[in-house]
C-alpha positions in Angstrom: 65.0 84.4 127.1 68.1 83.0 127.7 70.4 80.5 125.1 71.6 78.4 128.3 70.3 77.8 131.5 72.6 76.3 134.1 70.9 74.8 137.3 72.7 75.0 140.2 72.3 72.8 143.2 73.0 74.1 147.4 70.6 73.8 149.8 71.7 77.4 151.6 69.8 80.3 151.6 71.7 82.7 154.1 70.6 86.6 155.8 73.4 88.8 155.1 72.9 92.5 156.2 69.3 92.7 155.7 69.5 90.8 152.1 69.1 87.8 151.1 71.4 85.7 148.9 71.2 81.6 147.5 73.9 79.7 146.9 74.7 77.1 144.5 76.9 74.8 142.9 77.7 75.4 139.7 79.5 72.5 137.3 82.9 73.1 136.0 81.6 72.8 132.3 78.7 75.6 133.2 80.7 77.7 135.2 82.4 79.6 132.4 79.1 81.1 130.8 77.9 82.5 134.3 78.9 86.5 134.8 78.7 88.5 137.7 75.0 90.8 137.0 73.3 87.6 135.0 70.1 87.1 136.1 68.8 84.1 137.5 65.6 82.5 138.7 65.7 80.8 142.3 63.2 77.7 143.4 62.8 77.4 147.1 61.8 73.9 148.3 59.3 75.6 150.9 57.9 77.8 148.4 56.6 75.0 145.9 56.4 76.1 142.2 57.0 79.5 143.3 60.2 81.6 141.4 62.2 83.8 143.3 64.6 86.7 141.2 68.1 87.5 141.4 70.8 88.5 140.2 74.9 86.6 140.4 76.8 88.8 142.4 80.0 86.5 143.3 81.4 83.3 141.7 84.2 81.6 143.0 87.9 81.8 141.8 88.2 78.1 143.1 86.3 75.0 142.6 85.4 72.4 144.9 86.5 68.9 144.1 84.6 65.6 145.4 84.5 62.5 144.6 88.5 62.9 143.9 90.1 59.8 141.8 86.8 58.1 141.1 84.6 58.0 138.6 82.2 60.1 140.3 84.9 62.9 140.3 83.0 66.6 140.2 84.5 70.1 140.2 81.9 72.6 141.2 82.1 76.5 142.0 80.1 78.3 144.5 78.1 81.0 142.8 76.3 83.6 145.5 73.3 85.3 144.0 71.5 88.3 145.5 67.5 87.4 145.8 65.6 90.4 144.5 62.1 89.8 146.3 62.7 91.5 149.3 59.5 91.4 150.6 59.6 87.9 150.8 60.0 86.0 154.2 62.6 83.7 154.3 64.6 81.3 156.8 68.1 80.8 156.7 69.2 77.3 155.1 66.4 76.9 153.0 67.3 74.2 150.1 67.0 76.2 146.7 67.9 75.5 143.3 69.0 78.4 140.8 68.7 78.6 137.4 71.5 81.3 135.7 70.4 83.0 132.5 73.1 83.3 130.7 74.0 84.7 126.8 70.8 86.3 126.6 70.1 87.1 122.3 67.3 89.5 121.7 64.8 89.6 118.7 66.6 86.8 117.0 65.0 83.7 114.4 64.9 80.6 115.8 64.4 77.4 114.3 63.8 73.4 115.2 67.1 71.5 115.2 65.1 69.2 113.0 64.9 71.7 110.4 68.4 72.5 109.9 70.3 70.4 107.1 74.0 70.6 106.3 75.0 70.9 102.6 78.0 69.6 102.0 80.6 70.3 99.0 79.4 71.2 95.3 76.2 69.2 95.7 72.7 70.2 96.7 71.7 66.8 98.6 71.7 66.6 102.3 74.1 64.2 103.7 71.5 60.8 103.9 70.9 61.7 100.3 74.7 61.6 99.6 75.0 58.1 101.1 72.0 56.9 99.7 73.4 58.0 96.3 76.6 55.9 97.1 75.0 53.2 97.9 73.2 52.7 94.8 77.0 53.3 93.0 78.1 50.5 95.0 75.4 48.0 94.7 75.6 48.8 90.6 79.6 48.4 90.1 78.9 44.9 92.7 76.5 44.1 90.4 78.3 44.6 86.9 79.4 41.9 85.5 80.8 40.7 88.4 83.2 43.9 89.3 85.8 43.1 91.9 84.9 39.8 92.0 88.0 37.4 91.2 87.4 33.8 89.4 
């Protein structure tokens, strides 16, 4: 399956010359990991829980700005992607959402984020142990005779 999924959000589903095609918005952080031929699972609003196939065909060389100068300011790029179940009947300007598979790593390990521990340095303790460890240095010197303590 795919490292990152991107949804995308249009509600356009158009008939061009005897195919169909969906097409979304795709965020200006996302839109850099989507290719031309990346495969991508459609929703149709009409269709329920059903998923559609496809595959990116198109993505825009500009993006569309809104929200301009306010907080709410989004860049988004119009992705077209060719829907594979031709069998399917469809209507034009059905709402759809799209997710875009995207750097797609075969027969690889994976692991919980929890399990993964950064070693840092010389030492074999995990970071927490490190600052517990100075910690204890700290409350010892604060507690020797005084240290750092002027009379």
């Amino acid at each position: 399956m795919a490292t990152g999924q991107f949804a995308g959000t249009k509600s356009c589903a158009l008939l061009i010359s005897a195919t169909w095609k969906c097409v979304v918005d795709v965020n200006e952080n996302d839109v850099v990991s989507v290719k031309v031929g990346d495969k991508a699972e459609i929703k149709i609003d009409a269709y329920g829980d059903r998923k559609f196939h496809g595959t990116v065909y198109q993505i825009a060389n500009t993006g569309k700005t809104t929200g301009a100068g306010t907080q709410e300011e989004v860049t988004n790029f119009e992705v077209k992607i060719r829907i594979e179940d031709a069998a399917v009947t469809l209507k034009p300007a059905l709402s759809c959402t799209a997710e875009i598979h995207t750097n797609e790593v075969k027969d690889v390990v994976a692991v919980p984020m929890q399990a993964v521990t950064i070693r840092t340095g010389e030492s074999n303790l995990s970071p927490e142990e490190i600052e517990k460890k100075k910690q204890k240095v700290a409350q010892r010197d604060m507690g020797d005779n005084n240290a750092g303590v002027r009379q």
